[in-house]
C-alpha positions in Angstrom: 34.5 -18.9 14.7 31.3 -16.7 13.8 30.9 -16.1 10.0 31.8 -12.0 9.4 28.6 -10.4 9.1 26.7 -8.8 6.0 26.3 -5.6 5.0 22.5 -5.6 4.7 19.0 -7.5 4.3 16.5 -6.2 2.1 13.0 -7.0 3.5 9.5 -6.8 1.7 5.7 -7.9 2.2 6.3 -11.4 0.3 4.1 -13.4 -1.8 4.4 -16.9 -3.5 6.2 -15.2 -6.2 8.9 -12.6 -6.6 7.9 -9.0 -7.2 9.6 -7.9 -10.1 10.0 -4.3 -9.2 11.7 -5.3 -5.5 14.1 -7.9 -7.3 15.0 -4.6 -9.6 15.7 -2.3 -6.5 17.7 -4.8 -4.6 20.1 -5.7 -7.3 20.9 -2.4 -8.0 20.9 -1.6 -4.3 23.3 -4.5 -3.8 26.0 -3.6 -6.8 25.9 0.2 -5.4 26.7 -0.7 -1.9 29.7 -3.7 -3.1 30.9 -0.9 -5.1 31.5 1.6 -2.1 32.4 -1.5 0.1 35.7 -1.6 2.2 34.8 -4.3 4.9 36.8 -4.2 7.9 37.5 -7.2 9.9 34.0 -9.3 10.8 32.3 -8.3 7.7 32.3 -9.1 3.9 31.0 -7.6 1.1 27.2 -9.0 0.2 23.4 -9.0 1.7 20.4 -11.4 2.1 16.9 -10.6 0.1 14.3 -14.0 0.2 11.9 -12.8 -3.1 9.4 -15.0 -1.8 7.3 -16.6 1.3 9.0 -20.4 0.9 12.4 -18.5 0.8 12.0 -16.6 3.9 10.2 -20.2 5.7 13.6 -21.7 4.6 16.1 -19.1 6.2 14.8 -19.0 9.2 15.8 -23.0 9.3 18.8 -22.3 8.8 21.7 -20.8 9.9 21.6 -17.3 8.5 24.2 -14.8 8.5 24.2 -11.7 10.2 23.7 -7.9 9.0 24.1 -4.6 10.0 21.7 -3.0 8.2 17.8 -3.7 7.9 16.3 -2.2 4.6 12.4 -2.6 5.0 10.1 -1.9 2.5 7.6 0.5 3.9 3.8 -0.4 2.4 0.3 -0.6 4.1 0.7 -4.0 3.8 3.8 -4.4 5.4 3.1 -2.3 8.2 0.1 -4.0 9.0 1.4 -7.4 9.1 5.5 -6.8 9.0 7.3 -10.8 7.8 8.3 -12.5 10.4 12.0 -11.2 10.3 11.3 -7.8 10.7 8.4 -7.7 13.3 10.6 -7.4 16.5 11.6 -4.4 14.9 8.8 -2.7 13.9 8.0 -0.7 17.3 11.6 -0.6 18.0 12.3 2.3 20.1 13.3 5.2 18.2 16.6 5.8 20.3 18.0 2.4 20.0 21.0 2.5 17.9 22.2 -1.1 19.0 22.9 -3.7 15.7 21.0 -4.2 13.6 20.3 -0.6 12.3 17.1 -0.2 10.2 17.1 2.2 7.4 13.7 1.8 5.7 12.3 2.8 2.6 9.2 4.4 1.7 7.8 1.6 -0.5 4.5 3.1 -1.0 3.4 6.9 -0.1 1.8 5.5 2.9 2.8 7.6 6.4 1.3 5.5 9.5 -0.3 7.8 11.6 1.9 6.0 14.9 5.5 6.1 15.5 7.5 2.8 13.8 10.8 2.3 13.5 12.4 4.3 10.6 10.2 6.4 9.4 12.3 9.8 9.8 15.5 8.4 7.9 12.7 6.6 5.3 11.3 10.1 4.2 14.8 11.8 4.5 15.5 9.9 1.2 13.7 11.7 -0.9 14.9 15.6 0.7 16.3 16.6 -2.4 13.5 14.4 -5.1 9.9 15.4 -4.4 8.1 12.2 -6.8 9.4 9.6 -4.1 7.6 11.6 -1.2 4.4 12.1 -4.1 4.4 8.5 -5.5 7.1 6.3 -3.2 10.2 4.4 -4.4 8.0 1.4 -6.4 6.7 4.2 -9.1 9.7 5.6 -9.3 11.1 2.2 -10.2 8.6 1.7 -12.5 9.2 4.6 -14.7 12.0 5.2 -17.2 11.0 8.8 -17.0 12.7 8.3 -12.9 16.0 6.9 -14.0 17.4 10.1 -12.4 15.9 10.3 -9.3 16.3 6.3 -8.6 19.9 6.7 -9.2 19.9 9.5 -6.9 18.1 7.9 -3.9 19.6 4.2 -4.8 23.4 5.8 -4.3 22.4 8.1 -1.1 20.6 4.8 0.8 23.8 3.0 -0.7 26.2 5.6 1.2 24.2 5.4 4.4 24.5 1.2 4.2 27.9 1.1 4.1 29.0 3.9 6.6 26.7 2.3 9.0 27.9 -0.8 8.2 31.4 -0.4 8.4 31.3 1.9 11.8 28.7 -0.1 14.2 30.5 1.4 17.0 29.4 5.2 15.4 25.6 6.0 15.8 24.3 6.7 11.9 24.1 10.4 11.3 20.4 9.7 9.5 18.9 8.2 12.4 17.3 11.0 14.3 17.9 12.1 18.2 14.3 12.3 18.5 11.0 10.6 17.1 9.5 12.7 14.6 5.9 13.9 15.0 3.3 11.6 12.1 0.4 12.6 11.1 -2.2 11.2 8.4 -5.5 9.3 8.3 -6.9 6.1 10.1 -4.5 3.3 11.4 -3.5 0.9 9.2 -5.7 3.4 7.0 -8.9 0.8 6.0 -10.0 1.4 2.3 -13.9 0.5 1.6 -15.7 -1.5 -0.6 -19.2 -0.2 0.4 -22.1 -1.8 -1.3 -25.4 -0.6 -2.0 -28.2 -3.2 -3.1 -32.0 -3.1 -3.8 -33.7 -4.1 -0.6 -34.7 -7.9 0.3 -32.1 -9.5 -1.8 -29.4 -12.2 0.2 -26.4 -14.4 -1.0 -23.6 -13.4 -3.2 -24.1 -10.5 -6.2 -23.1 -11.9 -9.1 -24.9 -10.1 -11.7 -22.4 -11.1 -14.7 -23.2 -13.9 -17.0 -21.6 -16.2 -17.6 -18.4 -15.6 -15.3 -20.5 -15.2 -12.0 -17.8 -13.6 -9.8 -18.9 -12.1 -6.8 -18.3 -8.2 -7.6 -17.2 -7.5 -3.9 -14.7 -10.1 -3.8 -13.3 -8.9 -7.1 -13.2 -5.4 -5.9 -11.4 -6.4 -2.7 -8.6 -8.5 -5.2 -8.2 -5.3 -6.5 -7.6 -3.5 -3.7 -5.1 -6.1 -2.2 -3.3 -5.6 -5.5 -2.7 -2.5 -4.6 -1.4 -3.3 -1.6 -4.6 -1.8 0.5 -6.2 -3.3 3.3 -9.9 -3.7 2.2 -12.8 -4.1 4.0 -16.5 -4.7 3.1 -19.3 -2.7 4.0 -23.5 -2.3 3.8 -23.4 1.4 2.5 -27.2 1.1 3.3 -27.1 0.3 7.1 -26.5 3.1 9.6 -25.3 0.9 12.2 -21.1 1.4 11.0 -21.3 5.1 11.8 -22.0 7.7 9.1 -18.2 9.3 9.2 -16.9 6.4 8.1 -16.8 7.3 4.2 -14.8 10.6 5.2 -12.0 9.2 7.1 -11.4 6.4 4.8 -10.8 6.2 1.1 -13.3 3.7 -0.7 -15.2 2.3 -3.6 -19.2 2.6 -3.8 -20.7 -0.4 -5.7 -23.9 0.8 -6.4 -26.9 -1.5 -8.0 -29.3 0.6 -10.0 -32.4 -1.6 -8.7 -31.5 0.6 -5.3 -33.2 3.3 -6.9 -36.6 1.6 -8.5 -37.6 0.9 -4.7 -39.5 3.5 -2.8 -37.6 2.5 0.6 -33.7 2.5 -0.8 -34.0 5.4 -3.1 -34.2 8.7 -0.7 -31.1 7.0 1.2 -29.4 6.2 -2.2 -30.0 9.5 -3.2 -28.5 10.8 -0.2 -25.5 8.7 0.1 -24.3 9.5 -3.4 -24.8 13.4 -2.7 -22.7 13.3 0.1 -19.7 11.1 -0.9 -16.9 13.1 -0.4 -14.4 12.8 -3.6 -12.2 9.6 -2.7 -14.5 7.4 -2.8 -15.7 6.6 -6.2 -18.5 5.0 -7.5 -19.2 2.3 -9.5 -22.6 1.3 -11.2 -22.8 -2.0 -11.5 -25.6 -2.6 -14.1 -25.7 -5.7 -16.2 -27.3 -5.7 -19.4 -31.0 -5.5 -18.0 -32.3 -3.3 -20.1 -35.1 -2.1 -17.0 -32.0 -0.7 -15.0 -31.3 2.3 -18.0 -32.7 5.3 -16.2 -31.4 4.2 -13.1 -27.8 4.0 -13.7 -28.4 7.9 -15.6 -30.1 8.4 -12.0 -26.7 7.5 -10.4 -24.3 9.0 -12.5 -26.2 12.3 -12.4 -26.6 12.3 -8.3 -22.9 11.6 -8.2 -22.1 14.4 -10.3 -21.3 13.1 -13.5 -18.1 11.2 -11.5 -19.8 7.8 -11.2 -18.8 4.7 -14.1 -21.1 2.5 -15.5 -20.3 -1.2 -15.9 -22.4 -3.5 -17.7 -19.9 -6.2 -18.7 -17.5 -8.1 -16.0 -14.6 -7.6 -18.2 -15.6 -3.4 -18.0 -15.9 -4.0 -14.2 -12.8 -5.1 -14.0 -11.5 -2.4 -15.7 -13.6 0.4 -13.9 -13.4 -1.0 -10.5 -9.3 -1.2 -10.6 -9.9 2.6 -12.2 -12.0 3.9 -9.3 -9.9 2.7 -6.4 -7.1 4.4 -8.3 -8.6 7.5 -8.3 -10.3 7.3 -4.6 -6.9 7.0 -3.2 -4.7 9.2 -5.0 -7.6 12.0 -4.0 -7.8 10.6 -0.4 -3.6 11.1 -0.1 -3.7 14.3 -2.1 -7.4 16.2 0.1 -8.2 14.1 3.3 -7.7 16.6 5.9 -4.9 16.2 8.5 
């Protein structure tokens, strides 16, 4: 005899450690929906979450129980590489209402600009509560100041679990008769790390002593953190198309020595004229005393918007600042 199925499986981009915010969610997820929970016969109270890579690896050796629902946490990341559980779901046509059903949420504020499974009944969530449509569900669990409106979508996603749960036969009355149209930037929506250096200089730029870290590579940690898809580029070469700043957010790591040389300056002075707003610069300076006028050069071509950073520990800081602001400006004024 089958074991009764579950009621639902929450499913996330995992790392090799739990994310706090996601073990939050679920529990409270998972104590709204027991509380509403009057199994008939083939199902039992409970649901499946693996916090972690090794716990998802060790699931799928086994014999795992069946659910009715599929809970998906919607972020760039996941999208563009969905765990191996949820992938055969991810382009699931939208009219399929066949077991499992596949209620996602809206992790991150991240639309794909293509038709996936979900999205429809993932943005219905937030109808009645504007901040999860502005910032998604992981600020909102963040934030004492949301308690209201994470009660308020926690309880409604809890209602939808359980009736479509407890009447597979019955087609859920969030999942739409039609897909919905999508629109928003890119796919998979590539943020930038564009780098600008003085001319006839090769290898890594690691112009911090003593910790040497490659300032690109630390940029793109950030990023990831972020959950972003990074990808490095040579803001000096022509060759990667010059629209590419305006249809992706982005970073500009600027050295100053770009604009003591007679061949880089016009195009540096070009390039930081022209930025459109989400995508920040950075002036990475060092202590060299020689690179002074330059970085006043920068800041003053950029409009006053670029940030100086002469330490690693102030890169740090201003780098994870500036791809902050570049994409919060890129969600609120790229055009559709």
């Amino acid at each position: 005899m089958s074991r009764p199925d579950l009621y639902f499986s929450l499913i996330h981009a995992r790392a090799s450690f739990p994310n706090e915010w996601v073990e939050r969610f679920y529990r409270r997820l998972d104590e709204e929906v027991r509380s509403r929970a009057n199994p008939p016969p083939g199902l039992r109270p409970g649901s499946v979450h693996y916090a972690t890579e090794r716990e998802a690896r060790t699931a799928r050796t086994d014999a795992s129980p069946g659910v009715r629902v599929l809970v998906p946490l919607y972020t760039r990341e996941f999208l563009h590489d969905p765990p191996p559980d949820f992938a055969p779901y991810l382009n699931r046509p939208f009219d399929v209402a066949d077991l499992p059903f596949v209620h996602p949420v809206m992790w991150d504020v991240y639309v794909p600009p293509r038709a996936v499974c979900g999205i429809a009944q993932a943005l219905s969530l937030g109808t009645a509560v504007r901040e999860y449509e502005v910032c998604g569900m992981a600020t909102i669990c963040r934030h004492n100041a949301y308690a209201g409106e994470l009660r308020q979508i926690v309880e409604l996603l809890a209602d939808r679990i359980v009736r479509a749960a407890e009447h597979p036969a019955h087609r859920p009355e969030w999942m739409p008769a039609e897909v919905p149209a999508v629109s928003g930037p890119s796919p998979e929506a590539r943020f930038l790390i564009a780098v600008a250096r003085a001319p006839r200089v090769s290898g890594e730029w690691t112009p911090f002593e003593p910790e040497r870290f490659a300032v690109a590579d630390r940029a793109v940690q950030a990023a990831r953190r972020l959950l972003l898809l990074p990808e490095v580029v040579d803001a000096l070469d022509p060759s990667p198309g010059a629209d590419e700043a305006r249809d992706s957010a982005g970073v500009l790591l600027l050295d100053p020595a770009a604009l003591l040389d007679a061949q880089t300056r016009p195009l540096v002075e070009v390039l930081l004229r022209s930025l459109p707003r989400w995508t920040a610069v950075v002036v990475v300076a060092g202590r060299d005393p020689k690179l002074r006028e330059p970085c006043a050069d920068a800041v003053q071509l950029s409009g006053g918007t670029a940030q100086v950073a002469r330490t690693a520990p102030e890169f740090v800081r201003v780098v994870t600042d500036a791809i902050h602001r570049a994409r919060r400006h890129f969600l609120r004024g790229h055009p559709s």
